[in-house]
N, C-alpha and C positions, 0 to 999 in steps of 0.2 A: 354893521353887523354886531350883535351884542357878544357877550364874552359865551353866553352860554354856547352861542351858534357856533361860535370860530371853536368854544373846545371838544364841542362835537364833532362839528367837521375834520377837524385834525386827529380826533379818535379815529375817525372812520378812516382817513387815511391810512394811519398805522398800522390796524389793526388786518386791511385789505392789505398792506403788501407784505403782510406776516403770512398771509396764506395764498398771494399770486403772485402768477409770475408773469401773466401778457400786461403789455405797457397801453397807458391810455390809447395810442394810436391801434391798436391792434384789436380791442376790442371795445369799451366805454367806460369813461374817465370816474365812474361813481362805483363800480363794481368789475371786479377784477374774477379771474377763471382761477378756480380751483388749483391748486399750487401741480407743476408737472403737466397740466391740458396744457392744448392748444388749438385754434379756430381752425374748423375745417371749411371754412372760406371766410370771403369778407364780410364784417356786418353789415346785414340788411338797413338802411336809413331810410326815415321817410322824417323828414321835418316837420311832415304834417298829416294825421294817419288816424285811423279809429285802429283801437285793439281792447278785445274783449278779454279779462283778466276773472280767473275763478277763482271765488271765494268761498268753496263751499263745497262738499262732497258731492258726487253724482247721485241723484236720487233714485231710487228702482226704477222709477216711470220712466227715467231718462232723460229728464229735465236737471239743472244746474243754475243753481245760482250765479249771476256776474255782475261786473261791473263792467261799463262800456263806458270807455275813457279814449280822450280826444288828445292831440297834441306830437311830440316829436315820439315818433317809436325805431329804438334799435331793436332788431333782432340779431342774436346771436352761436351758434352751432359749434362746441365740443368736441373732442374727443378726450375724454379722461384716462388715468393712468389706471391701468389694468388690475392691480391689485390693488385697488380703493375701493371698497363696500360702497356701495348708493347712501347706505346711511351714514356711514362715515362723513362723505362727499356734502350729504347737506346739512348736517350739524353743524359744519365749519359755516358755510354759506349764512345758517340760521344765527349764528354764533356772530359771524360777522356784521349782519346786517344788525342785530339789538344793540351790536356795538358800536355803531355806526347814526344810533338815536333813529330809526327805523322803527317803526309798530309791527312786531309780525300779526299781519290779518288770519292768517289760515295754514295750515298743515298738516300735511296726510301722506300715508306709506300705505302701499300694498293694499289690502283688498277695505282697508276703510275709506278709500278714496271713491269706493263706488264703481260700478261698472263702465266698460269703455264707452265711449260716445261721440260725436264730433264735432267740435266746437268752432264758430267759424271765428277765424283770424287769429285760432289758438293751434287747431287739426284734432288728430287725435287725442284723447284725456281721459285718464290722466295716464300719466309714466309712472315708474315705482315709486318713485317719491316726490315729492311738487311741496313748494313753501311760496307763497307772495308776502309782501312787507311793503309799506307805504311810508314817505318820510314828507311829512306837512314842512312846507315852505311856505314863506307870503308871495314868491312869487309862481308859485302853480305847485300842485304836489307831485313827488316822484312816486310810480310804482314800479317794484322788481317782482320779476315772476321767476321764479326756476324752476327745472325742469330737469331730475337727475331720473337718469334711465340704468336698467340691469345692465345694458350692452356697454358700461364703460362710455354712453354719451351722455350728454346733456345740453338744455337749450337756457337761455337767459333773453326774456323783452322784461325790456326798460320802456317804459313810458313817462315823458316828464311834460305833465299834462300842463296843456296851456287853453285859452279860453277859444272859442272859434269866432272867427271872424264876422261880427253880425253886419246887416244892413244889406247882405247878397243876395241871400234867397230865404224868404220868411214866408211858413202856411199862414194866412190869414183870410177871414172870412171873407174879402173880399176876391182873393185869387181863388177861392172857391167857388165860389158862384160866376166869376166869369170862366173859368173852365167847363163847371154845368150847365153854361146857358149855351156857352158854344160847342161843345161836343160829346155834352150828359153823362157826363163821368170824370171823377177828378182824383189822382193818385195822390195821397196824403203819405210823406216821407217821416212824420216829424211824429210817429206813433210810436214805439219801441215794446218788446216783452222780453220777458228772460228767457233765455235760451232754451227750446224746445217746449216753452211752458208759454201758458195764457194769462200767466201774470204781468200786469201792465206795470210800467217802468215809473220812475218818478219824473223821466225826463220827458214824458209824453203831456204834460199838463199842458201846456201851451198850443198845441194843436188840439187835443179833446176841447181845450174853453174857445178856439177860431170857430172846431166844426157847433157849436153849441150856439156861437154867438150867431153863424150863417142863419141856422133855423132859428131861432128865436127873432131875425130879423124877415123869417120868410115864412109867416104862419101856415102857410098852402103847401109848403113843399114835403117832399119824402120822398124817404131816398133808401135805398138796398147801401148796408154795410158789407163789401165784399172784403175776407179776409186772402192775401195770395203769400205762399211759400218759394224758395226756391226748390232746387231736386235734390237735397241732400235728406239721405234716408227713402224708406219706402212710401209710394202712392198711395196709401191708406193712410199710414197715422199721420201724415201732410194735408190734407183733404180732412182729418179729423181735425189736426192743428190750425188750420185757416179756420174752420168753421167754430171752433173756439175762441179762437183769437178776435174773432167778427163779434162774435157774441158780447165777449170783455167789453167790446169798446160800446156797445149797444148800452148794455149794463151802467157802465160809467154815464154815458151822456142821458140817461132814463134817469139816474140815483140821483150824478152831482149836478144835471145842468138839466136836470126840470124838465127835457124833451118826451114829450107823448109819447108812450110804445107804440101807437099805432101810426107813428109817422116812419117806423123805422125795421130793417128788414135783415135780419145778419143771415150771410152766406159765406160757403168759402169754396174755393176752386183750386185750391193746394198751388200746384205748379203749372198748371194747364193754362195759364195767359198768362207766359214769361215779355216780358218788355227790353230782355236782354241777355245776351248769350250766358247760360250757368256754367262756362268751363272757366269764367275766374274770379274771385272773388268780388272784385268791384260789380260784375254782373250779378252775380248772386245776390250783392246787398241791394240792388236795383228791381230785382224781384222781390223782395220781400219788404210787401208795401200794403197798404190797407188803402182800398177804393170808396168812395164815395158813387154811386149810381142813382140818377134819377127813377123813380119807378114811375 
């Protein structure tokens, strides 16, 4: 480790138990609770976890920027000391984390944060005050999210992203077309948008050029882009949002991958052909899938 890393890291130490007081065991050893909190239960681990992290105001429409980040995720749950202001509470946080050689990405109070909405693997958003920071390592980057609430709570995920296991399960033109030859229709996992938006992700490259490379390899075929949602939010703008969403990817693979519009058919069905129960989150992200259909 060079000198610069080790006098960071040792900043960061100091500087974290200037203003905390739960010990690494009690909540996560990078980021400590606001000096006087304490956990209102154990932290949440998952060693290995998606969590979507906001970087960016709510927008009127109700869409939001994110980043959808992979790897070990803590969650963890507050209750703060009663006569601490929310602003108070995330000044230090913000204070600590720049201290701590951290990049603040994003910060917001009160009604610049945009209106409520519900973000999956985040909930509701935003709280009165919210700040994320990201701190680059060579060996995956960390992200902190806070989350200081009016009610004297607040939340804290940690993500400390690491690479996902490849060689398991990969869209490829070929598992496409043996799923449409055997039962004319083929769920495509590996599409992604921003939250409540029909903006396509950067992480979706690599499925849009499998679905591009199938047709290009099958000059006869076409096929219906089905867009599908889960049930979070109302029946309309869902069925608006699929059928958007359908379109994006139609859009994409017409502009960057040369495929004829007339071999190609966007629709969306919101939530109305769920593939898994929406009462938890892992089902929810199981619905919210983009289909390939022979026409």
């Amino acid at each position: 480790m060079s000198s610069r890393m080790i006098t960071a890291a040792v900043t960061w130490v100091l500087v974290l138990a200037s203003i905390g007081t739960a010990s690494a065991q009690e909540g996560h050893p990078l980021i400590q609770a606001y000096a006087g909190s304490f956990l209102l239960s154990d932290p949440e681990v998952r060693a290995f976890d998606e969590q979507q992290i906001v970087v960016g105001p709510v927008r009127a429409d109700g869409t939001v920027k994110t980043e959808r980040l992979e790897g070990k995720v803590t969650r963890m749950d507050y209750q703060d000391p009663e006569d601490r202001s929310s602003l108070e509470r995330i000044r230090n946080y913000q204070q600590a984390l720049g201290a701590g050689a951290f990049e603040i990405v994003f910060t917001c109070g009160n009604e610049e944060c945009g209106p409520e909405i519900d973000v999956p693997t985040v909930g509701y958003f935003p709280p009165e005050r919210y700040l994320v920071a990201r701190l680059a390592r060579p060996e995956g980057d960390v992200w902190v999210a806070v989350y200081v609430g009016a009610g004297s709570r607040s939340r804290i995920h940690v993500v400390e992203v690491a690479p996902m296991e490849t060689g398991m399960v990969a869209v490829t033109a070929e598992a496409l077309g043996r799923d449409l030859l055997a039962a004319g229709h083929a769920a495509v996992y590996g599409v992604y948008f921003d939250t409540g938006s029909d903006d396509l992700t950067p992480e979706s490259a690599q499925a849009l050029a499998e679905i591009g490379r199938l047709l290009d390899g099958n000059p006869s075929l076409k096929l219906h882009v089905v867009g599908h949602t889960d049930n979070a939010g109302g029946l309309a703008s869902n069925m608006d949002l699929s059928s958007r969403r359908a379109a994006a990817v139609v859009e994409e693979l017409t502009t960057r991958y040369a495929v004829a519009s007339d071999r190609l058919l966007a629709s969306g069905v919101g939530p109305l052909a769920p593939v898994a129960s929406n009462a938890t989150e892992a089902g929810r992200a199981h619905n919210r899938r983009v289909e390939l259909v022979v026409q």
